[in-house]
C-alpha positions in Angstrom: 28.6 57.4 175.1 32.0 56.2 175.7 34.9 55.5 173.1 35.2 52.0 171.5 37.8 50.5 169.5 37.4 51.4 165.8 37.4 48.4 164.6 34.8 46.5 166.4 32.9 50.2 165.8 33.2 49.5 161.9 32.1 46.0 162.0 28.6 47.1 164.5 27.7 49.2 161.9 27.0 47.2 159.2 24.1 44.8 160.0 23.5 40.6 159.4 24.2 37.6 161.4 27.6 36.9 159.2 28.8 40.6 160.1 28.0 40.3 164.0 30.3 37.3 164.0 32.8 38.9 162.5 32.3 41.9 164.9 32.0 39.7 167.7 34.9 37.9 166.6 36.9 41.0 166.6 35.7 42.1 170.0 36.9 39.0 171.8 40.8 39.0 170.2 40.6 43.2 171.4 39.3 42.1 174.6 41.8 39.4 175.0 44.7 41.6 174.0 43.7 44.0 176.6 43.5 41.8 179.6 46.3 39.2 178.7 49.3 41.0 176.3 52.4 41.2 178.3 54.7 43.7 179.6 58.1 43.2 181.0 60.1 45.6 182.7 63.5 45.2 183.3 65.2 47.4 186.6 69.0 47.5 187.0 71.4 48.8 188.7 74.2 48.4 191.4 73.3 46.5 194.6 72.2 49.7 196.9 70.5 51.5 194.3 66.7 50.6 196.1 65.6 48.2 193.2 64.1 46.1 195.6 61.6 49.1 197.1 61.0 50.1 193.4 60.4 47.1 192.1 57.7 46.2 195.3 56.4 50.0 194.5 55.2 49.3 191.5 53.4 46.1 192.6 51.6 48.0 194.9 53.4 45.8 198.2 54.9 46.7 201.1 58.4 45.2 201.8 56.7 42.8 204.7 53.9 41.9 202.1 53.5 38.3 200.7 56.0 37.7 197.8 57.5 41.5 198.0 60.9 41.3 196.7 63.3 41.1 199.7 65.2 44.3 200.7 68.4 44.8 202.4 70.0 41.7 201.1 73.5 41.3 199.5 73.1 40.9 195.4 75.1 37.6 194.7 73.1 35.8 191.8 73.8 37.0 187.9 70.5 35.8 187.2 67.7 37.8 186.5 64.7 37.6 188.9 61.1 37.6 188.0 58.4 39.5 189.8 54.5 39.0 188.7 52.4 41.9 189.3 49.9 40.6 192.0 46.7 41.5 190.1 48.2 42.0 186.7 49.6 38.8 186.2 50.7 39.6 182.3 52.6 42.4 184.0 56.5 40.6 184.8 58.9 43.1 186.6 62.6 41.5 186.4 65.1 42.5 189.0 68.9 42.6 186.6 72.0 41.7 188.8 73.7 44.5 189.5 76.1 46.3 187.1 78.7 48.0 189.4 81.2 45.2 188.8 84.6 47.0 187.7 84.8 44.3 184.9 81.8 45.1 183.5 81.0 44.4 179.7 77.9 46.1 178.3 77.0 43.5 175.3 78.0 40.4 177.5 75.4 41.9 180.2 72.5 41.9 178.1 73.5 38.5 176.7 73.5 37.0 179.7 70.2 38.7 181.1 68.6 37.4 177.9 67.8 41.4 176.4 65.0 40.1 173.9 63.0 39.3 177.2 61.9 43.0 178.0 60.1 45.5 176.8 62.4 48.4 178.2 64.9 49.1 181.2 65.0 51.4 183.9 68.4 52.0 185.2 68.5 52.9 188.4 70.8 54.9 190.8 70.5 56.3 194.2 73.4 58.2 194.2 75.3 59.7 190.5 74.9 57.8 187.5 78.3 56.4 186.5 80.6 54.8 183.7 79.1 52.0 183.8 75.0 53.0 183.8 76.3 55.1 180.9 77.5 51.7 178.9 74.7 49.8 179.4 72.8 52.3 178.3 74.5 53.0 175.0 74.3 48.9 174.7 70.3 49.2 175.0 70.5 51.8 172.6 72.0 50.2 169.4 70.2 47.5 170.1 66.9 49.7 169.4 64.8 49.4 172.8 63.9 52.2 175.1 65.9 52.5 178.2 65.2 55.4 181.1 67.1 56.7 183.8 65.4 56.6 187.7 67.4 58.8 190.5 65.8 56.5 193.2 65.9 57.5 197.1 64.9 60.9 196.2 63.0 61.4 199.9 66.2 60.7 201.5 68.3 63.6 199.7 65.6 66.0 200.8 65.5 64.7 204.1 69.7 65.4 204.7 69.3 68.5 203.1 66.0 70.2 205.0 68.8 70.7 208.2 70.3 73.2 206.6 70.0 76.4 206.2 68.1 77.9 203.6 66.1 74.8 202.5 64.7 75.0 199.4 63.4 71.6 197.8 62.9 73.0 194.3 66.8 73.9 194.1 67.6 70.7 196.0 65.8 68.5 193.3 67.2 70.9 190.7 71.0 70.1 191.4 70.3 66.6 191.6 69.0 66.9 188.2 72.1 68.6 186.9 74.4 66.2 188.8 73.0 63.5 187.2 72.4 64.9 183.8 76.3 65.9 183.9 77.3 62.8 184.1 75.2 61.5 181.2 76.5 64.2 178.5 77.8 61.4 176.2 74.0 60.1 175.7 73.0 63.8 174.9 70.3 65.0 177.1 68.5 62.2 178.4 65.9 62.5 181.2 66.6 61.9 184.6 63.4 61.1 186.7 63.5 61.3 190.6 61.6 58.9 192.2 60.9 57.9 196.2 59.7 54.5 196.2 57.9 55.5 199.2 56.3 58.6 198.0 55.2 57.7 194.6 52.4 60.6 194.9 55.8 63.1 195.0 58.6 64.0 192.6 58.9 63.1 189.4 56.7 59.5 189.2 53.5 60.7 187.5 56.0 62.3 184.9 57.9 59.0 184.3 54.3 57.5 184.0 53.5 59.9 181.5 56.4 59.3 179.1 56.2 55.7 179.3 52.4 55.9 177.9 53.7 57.9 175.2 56.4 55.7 174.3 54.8 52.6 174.6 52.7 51.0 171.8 49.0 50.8 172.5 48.0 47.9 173.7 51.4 47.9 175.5 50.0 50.7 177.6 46.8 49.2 178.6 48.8 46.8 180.3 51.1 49.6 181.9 47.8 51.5 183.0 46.3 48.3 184.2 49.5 47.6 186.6 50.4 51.2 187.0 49.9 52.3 190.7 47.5 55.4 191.1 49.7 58.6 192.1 47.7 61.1 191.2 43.6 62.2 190.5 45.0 62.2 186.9 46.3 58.9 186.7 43.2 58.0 188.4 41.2 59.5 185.6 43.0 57.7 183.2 43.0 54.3 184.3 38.9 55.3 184.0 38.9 56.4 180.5 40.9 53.4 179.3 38.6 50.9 181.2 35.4 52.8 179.7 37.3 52.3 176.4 37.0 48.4 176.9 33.3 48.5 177.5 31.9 48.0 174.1 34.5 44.8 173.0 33.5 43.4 176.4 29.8 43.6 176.0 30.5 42.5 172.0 32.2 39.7 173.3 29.3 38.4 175.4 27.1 39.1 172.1 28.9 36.5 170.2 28.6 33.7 173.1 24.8 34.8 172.4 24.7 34.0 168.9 25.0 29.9 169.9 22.1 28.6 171.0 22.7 26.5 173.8 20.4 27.6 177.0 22.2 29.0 180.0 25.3 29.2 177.5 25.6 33.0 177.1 24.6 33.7 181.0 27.6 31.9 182.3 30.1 34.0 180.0 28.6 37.0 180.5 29.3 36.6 184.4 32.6 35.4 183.4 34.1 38.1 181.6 32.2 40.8 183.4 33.7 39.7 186.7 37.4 39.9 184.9 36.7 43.1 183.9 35.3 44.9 187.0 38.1 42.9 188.8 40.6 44.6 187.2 38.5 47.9 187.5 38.6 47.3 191.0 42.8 46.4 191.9 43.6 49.2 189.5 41.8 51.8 191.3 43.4 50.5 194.2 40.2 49.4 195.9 41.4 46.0 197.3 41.7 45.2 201.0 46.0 45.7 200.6 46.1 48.8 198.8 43.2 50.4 201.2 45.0 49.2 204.3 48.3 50.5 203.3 47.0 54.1 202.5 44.9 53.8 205.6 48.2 53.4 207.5 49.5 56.2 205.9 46.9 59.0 205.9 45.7 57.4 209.6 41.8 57.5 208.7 39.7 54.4 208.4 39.1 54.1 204.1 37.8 50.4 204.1 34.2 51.1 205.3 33.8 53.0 201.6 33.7 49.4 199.9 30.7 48.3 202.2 28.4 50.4 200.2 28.9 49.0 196.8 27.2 46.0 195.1 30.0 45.5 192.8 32.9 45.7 195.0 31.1 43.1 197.4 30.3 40.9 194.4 33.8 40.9 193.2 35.3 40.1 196.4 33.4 37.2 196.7 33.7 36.5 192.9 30.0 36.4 192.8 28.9 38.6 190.2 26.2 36.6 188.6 24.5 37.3 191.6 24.3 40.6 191.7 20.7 42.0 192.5 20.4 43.8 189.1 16.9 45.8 188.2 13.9 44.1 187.5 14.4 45.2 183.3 17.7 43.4 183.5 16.1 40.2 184.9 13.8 40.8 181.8 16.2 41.2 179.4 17.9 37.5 180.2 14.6 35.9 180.1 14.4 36.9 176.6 17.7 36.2 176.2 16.8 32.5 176.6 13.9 32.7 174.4 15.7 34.2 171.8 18.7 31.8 171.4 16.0 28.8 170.7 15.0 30.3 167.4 17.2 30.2 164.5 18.8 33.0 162.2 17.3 36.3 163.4 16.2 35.0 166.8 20.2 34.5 167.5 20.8 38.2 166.1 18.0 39.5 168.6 19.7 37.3 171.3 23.0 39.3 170.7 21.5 42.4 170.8 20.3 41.7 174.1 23.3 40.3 175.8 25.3 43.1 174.1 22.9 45.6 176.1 22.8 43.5 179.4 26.4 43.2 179.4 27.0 47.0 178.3 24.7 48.1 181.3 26.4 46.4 184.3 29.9 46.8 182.8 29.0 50.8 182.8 26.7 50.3 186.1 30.0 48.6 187.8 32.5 50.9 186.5 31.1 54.1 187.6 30.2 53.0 191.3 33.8 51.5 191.6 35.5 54.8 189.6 33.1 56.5 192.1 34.5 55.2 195.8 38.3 55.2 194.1 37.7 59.4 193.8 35.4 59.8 197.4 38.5 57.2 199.1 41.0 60.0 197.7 39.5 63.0 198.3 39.0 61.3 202.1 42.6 61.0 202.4 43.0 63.6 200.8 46.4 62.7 198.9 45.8 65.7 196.4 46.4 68.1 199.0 49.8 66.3 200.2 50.8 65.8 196.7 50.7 69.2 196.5 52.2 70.2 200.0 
């Protein structure tokens, strides 16, 4: 049986109609918190650095895609731009103005860009940090949030240097490590991840996905796995486990609507919050028409036909999940739903019960078919191999 939150675990083990509330109670604010508590990244760095192609990266957009952030254009604002994930829409990513100004103060900067506003920065450089990265930095520091450095443009170092002779791309990254890392002595020995924003399956990106989860607070890194793009089978795996996670305050959730005895009532938030939650199951795994066209482009093999065999996927992209052809038990189990919610005191407990297990069944139904085509779609295009090429 999958994990649940401990808290909602507590509460389902004691029994009564006054403890379900509670437990139901609990389930909705964990269940809220998970789909709706916010994250915002802030990325800076000089004008050239590639925040643009990071910043649409980790949206999951191509440059020519509705509402990318615009490339190739010359930085003149000082203010900060927002960018809304395009599933994830609690997940902000703010483009800072640049910070290659030879004027440039530190502690004025993050006045100005409003610091309070972000959950941690990613300073970014395509070429050597500098003097400045290294001040703004120390500025983030004493002011007690988490700041990491990103050596962007990583494929294009590789590419100048695989004309020469005695290519070897380990050594390659390995002195732009070192270069980098030199020039950051005065902030001890901070990490340097290199990233291509067009390769996030190569370099260092699963690693810097790694460290943010560990840095982050909890429900902080639901969002960030939520958002996340998949670069690896691992990351993959974990976006699974954390949605498998959420099962039981989802399914408690649609208890409680149970427990009010209104016909119809409980049926209508069940289809609700399930379709939320498989909807999300469904962009993070990276099932949606965008994400499948843009890795079909780039492993050249048709990976949309996948989504044609699955119920779910078909109901949640025409946001139809209440009408899912479910099993002939599960039409049973409504039907007494219904009954149950006429009669008072235990009748609204049994009603609980029984949402609670119809919800739990096509949450888990939903999740491992869509969890299913997101591994067959990668072992089609078999992106394991060329992560590992």
């Amino acid at each position: 049986m999958e994990s649940q939150d401990p808290a909602v675990e507590e509460a389902v083990k004691a029994s009564g109609e006054s403890t379900l509330e509670k437990a139901t109670a609990k389930a909705k604010e964990t269940f809220d918190q998970l789909m709706n508590v916010s994250l915002n990244i802030a990325v800076t760095g000089k004008t050239g650095s590639g925040k643009s192609s990071f910043i649409n990266a980790l949206r999951g957009l191509n440059e020519d895609d509705d509402n990318a952030a615009p490339s190739g254009v010359t930085e003149t604002t000082m203010e900060p731009t927002v960018y809304e994930h395009p599933t994830v829409p609690n997940v902000k990513i703010w483009d800072l103005p640049g910070i290659g100004s030879p004027n440039f103060k530190a502690n004025k900067y993050l006045k100005d860009i409003k610091f309070h506003t972000y959950d941690f920065f990613i300073i970014l450089n395509s070429e050597r940090f500098m003097e400045n990265d290294v001040m703004l930095a120390k500025e983030i520091k004493k002011q007690e949030k988490n700041f990491y450095f990103v050596r962007s443009k990583i494929d294009n170092d590789i590419l100048a240097e695989k004309r020469k002779k005695g290519f070897d791309e380990q050594s390659v990254l390995c002195k732009i490590r070192k270069d980098c890392q030199k020039n950051l002595k005065e902030l001890g020995d901070p990490k340097v991840f290199l990233i291509s924003s067009f390769e996030l399956e190569k370099y260092d990106f699963e690693i810097f996905q790694n460290t943010l989860e560990e840095e982050l607070p909890d429900h902080k890194r639901s969002a960030l796995l939520q958002a996340w793009p998949v670069c690896s089978a691992e990351s993959l795996e974990k976006k699974i486990k954390m949605f498998k996670g959420m099962i039981w305050a989802v399914s408690l959730a649609s208890a409680g609507v149970a427990i009010v005895p209104v016909p119809g009532l409980s049926a209508a938030c069940d289809a609700s919050m399930v379709l939320l939650f498989l909807t999300r199951c469904y962009y993070a795994f990276g099932l949606d028409d965008g994400s499948l066209r843009r890795l079909s482009e780039k492993v050249n093999k048709p990976l949309l036909e996948h989504l044609a065999k699955s119920k779910f996927a078909s109901a949640i992209r025409e946001k139809a999940i209440a009408r899912l052809q479910v099993s002939v038990s599960l039409a049973t189990l409504a039907t007494l739903e219904y009954v149950a919610s006429l009669f008072p005191g235990v009748g609204s407990v049994a009603a609980a019960g029984i949402s609670f297990g119809t919800t739990y069944y096509l949450l888990r139904e939903g999740l491992n078919e869509l969890a299913d085509i997101a591994r067959k779609i990668r072992k089609e295009a078999e992106l394991d191999t060329l992560c590992n090429s």
